[in-house]
KEPA-866271 format. One record per atom (N, C-alpha, C): residue in three letters; atom name; z, y, x. Coordinates in pm, 1 decimal. Atoms other than C-alpha are relative to their C-alpha. Layout:
<rs>
<Ala, CA, <Z, Y, X>>
...
</rs>
This chain:
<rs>
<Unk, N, <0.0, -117.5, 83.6>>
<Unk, CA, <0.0, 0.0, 0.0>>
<Unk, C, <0.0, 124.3, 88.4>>
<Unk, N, <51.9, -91.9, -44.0>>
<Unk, CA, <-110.4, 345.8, 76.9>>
<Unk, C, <93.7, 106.5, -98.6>>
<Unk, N, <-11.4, -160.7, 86.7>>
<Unk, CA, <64.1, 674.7, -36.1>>
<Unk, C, <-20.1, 133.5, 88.0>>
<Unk, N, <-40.2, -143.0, -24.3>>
<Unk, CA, <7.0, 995.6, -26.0>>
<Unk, C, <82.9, 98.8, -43.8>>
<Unk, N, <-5.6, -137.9, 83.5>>
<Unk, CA, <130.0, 1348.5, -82.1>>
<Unk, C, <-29.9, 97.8, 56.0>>
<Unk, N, <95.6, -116.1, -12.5>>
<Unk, CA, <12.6, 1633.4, -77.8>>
<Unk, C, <118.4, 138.5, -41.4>>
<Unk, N, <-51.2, -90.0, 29.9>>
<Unk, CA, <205.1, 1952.9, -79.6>>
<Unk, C, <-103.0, 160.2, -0.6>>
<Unk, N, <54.5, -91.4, 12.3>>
<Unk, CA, <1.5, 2263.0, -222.4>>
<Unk, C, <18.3, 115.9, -18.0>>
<Unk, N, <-30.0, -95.8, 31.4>>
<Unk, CA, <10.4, 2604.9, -234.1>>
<Unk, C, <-118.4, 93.8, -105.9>>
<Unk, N, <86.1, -70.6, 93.2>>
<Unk, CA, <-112.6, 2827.9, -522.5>>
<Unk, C, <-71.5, 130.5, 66.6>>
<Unk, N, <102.8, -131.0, -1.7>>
<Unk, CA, <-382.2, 3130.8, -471.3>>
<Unk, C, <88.6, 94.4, -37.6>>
<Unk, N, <-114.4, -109.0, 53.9>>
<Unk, CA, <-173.0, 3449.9, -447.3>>
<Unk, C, <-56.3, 84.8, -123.8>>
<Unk, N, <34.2, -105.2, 160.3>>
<Unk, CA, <-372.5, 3594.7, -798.1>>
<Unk, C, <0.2, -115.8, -94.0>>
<Unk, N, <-32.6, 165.5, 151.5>>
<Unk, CA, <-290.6, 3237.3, -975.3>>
<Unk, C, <134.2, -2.1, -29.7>>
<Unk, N, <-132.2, -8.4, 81.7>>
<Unk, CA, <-16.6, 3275.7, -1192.5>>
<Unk, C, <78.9, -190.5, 27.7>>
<Unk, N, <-15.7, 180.7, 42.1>>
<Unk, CA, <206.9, 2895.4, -1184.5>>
<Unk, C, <-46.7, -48.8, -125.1>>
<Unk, N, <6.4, 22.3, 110.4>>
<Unk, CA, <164.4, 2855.4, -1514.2>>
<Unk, C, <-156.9, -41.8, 19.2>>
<Unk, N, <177.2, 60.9, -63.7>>
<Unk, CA, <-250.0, 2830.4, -1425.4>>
<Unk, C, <-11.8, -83.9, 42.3>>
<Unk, N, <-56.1, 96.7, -113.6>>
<Unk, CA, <-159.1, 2691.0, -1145.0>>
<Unk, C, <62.2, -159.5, -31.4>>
<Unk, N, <-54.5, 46.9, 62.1>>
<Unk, CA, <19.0, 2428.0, -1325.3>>
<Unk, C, <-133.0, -90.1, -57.2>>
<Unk, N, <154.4, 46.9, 34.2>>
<Unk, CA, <-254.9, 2367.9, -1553.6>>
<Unk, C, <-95.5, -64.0, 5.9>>
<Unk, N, <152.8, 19.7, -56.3>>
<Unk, CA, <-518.5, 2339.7, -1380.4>>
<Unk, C, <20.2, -177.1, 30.3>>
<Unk, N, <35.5, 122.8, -9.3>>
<Unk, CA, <-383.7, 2058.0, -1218.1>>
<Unk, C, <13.0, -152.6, -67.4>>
<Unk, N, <-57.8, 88.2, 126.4>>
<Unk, CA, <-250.6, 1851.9, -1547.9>>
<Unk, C, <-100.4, -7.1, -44.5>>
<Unk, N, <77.9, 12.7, 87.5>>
<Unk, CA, <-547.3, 1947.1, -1745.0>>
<Unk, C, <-121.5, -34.9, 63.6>>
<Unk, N, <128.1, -26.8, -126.1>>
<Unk, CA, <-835.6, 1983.5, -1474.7>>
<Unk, C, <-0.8, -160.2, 65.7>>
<Unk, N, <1.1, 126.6, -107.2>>
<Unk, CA, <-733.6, 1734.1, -1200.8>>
<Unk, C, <33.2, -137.0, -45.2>>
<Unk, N, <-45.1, 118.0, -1.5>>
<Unk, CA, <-554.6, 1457.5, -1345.8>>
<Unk, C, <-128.2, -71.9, -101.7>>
<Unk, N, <148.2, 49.8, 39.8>>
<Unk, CA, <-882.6, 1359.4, -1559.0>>
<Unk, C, <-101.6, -52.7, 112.3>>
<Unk, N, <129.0, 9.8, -124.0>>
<Unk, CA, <-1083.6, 1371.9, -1270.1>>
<Unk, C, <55.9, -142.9, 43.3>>
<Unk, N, <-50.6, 166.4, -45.3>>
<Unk, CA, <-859.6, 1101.0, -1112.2>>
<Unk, C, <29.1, -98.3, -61.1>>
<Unk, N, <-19.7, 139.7, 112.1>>
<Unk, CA, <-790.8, 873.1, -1411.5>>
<Unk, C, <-76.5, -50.3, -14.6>>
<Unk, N, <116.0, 75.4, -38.2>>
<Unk, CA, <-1159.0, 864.4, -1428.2>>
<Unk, C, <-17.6, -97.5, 169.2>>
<Unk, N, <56.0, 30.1, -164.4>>
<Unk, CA, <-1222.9, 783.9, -1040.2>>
<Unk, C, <122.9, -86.5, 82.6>>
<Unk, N, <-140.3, 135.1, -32.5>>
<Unk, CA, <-881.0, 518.7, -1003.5>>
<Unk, C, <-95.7, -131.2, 28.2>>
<Unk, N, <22.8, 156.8, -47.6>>
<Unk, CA, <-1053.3, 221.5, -1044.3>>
<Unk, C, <-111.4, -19.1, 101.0>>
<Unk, N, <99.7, -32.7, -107.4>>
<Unk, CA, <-1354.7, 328.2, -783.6>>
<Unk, C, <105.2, -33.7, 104.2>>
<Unk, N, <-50.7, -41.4, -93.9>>
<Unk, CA, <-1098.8, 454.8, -588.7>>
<Unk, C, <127.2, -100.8, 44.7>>
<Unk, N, <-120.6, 5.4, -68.7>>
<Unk, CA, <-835.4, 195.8, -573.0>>
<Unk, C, <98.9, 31.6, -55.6>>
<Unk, N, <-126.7, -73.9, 26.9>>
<Unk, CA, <-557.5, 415.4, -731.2>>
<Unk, C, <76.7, -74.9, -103.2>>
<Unk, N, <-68.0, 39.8, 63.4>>
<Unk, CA, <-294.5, 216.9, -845.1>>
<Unk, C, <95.3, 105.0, -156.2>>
<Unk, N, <-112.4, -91.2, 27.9>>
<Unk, CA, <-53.6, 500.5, -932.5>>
<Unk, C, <-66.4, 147.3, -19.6>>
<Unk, N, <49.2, -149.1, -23.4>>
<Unk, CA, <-95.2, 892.6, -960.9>>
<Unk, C, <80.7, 81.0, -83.9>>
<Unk, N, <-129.7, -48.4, 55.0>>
<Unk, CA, <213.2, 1106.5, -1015.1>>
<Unk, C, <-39.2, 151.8, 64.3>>
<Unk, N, <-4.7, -106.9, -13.3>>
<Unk, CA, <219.0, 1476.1, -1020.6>>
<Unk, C, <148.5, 36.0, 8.6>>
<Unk, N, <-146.9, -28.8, -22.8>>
<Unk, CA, <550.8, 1642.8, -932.6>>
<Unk, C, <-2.9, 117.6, 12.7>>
<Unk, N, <7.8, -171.9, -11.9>>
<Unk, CA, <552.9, 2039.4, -1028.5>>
<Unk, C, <129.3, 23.4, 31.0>>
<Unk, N, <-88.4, -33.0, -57.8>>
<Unk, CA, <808.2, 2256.9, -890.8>>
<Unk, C, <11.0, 74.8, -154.3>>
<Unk, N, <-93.7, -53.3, 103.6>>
<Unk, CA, <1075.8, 2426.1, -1122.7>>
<Unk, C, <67.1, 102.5, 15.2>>
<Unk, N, <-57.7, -134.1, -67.7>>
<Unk, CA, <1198.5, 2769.6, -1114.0>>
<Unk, C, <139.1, -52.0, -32.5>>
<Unk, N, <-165.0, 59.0, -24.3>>
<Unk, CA, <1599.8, 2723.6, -1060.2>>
<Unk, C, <42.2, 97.9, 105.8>>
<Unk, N, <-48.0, -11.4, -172.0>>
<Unk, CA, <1832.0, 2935.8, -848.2>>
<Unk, C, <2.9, -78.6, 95.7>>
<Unk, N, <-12.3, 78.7, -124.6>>
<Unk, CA, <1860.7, 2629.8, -634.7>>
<Unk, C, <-96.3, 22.7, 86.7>>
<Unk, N, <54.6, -10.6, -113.2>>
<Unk, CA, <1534.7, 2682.2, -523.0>>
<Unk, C, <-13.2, 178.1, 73.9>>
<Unk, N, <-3.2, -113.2, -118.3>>
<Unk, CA, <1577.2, 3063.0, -433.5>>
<Unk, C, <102.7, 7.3, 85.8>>
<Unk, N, <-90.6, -4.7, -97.3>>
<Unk, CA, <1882.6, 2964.8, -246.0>>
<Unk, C, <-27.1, -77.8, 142.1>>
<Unk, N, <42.4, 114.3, -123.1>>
<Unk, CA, <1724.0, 2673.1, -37.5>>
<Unk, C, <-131.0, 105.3, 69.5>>
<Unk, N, <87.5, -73.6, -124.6>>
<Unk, CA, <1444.2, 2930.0, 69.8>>
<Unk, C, <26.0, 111.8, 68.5>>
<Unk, N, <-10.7, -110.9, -80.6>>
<Unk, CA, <1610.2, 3193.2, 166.1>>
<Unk, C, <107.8, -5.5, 93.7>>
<Unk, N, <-106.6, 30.6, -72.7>>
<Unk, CA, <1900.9, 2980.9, 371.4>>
<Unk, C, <-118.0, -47.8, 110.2>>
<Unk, N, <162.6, 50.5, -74.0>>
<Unk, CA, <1513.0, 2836.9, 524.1>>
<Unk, C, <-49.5, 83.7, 61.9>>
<Unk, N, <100.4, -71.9, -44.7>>
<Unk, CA, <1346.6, 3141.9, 552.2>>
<Unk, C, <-82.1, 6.0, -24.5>>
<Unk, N, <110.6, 75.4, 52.4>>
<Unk, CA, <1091.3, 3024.5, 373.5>>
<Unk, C, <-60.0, 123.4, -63.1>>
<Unk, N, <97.7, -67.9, 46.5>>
<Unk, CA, <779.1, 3221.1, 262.3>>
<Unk, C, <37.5, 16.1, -158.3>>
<Unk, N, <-63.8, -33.4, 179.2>>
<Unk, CA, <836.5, 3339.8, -181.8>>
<Unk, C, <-131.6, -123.5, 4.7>>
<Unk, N, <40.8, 113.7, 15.4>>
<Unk, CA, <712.6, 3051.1, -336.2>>
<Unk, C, <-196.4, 48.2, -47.3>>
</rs>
C-alpha cells in the first residue's frame, strides 16, 4: 500500500469557503471517476477548521496566516 498526502495552500484571492468547494465538489468527482484506472483504494479529504487552537499553534510556530 501506497499513501499519500498532500498539504495545500489556497490562492491568496480564494476565499476557504471556494477553496473548500472546489475541492469537494470539483475534485473529488474527478477522482471517484479515475479510482479504478488509478488503483485508488481510498480517498479522504481532511479540511482545516477555523478554531483558536489553530491561531495559537501558528503563532507559538511562526507560521505564515493561514
Amino acid at each position: 500500500m501506497v499513501k499519500l498526502t498532500f498539504c495545500l495552500r489556497r490562492l491568496p484571492d480564494m476565499s476557504l469557503a471556494d477553496f473548500q468547494r472546489y475541492w469537494l465538489e470539483n475534485h473529488s468527482p474527478l477522482v471517484r471517476e479515475r479510482a479504478p484506472v488509478l488503483g485508488i483504494k481510498r480517498y479522504v479529504q481532511v479540511h482545516r477548521l477555523d478554531s483558536p487552537a489553530n491561531d495559537a499553534l501558528r503563532s507559538s510556530r511562526d507560521a505564515a496566516e493561514p
